[in-house]
C-alpha positions in Angstrom: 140.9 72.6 98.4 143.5 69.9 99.2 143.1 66.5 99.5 146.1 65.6 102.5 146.7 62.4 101.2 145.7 59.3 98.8 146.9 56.1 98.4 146.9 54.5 95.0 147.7 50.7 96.2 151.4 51.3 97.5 151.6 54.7 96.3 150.6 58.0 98.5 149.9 61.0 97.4 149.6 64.0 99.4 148.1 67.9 99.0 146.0 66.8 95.8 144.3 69.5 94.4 140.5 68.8 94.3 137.3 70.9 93.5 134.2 70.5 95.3 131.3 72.0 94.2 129.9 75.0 95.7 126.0 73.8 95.4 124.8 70.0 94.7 124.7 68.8 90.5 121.1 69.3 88.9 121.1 65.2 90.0 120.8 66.2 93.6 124.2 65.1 94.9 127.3 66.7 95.3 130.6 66.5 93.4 134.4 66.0 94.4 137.1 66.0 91.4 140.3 65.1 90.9 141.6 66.7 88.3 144.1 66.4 85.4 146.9 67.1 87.4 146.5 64.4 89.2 145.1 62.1 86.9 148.6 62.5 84.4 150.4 60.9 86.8 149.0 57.1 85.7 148.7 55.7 82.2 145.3 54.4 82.5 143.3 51.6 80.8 139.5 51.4 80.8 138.2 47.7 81.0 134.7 47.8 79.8 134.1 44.2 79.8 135.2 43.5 83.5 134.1 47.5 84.7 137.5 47.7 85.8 140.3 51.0 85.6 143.8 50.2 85.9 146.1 52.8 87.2 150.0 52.2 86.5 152.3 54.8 88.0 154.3 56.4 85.4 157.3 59.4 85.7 154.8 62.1 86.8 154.1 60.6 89.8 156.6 62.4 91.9 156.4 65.6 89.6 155.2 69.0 91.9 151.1 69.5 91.3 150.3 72.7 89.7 150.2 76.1 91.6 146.9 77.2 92.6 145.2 74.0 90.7 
């Protein structure tokens, strides 16, 4: 499935490939990914302290997603 379009502060993205789960996790609820593919575009830093994730754009951003991903 595609996402059409997601915007990452100024930054859009469209047709992300996602996965959505077919039935709902043994926790009851259901699932939507983003994958890697997406994900490689950013470098990423992980603020434990503050519960924060900071996404910087970096030269994947405007790099093709993967065929049939």
């Amino acid at each position: 499935m595609l996402a059409p379009k997601i915007k990452v502060n100024n930054i859009a993205l469209t047709n992300i490939p996602t996965s959505i789960l077919a039935s709902k996790n043994p926790a009851g609820f259901e699932i939507n990914n983003f994958g890697n593919d997406l994900l490689k575009r950013f470098n990423m830093v992980l603020d434990f302290k503050n519960d924060c994730l900071y996404l910087k754009p970096n030269k994947l951003v405007g790099v093709k997603y993967l065929e049939g991903a």
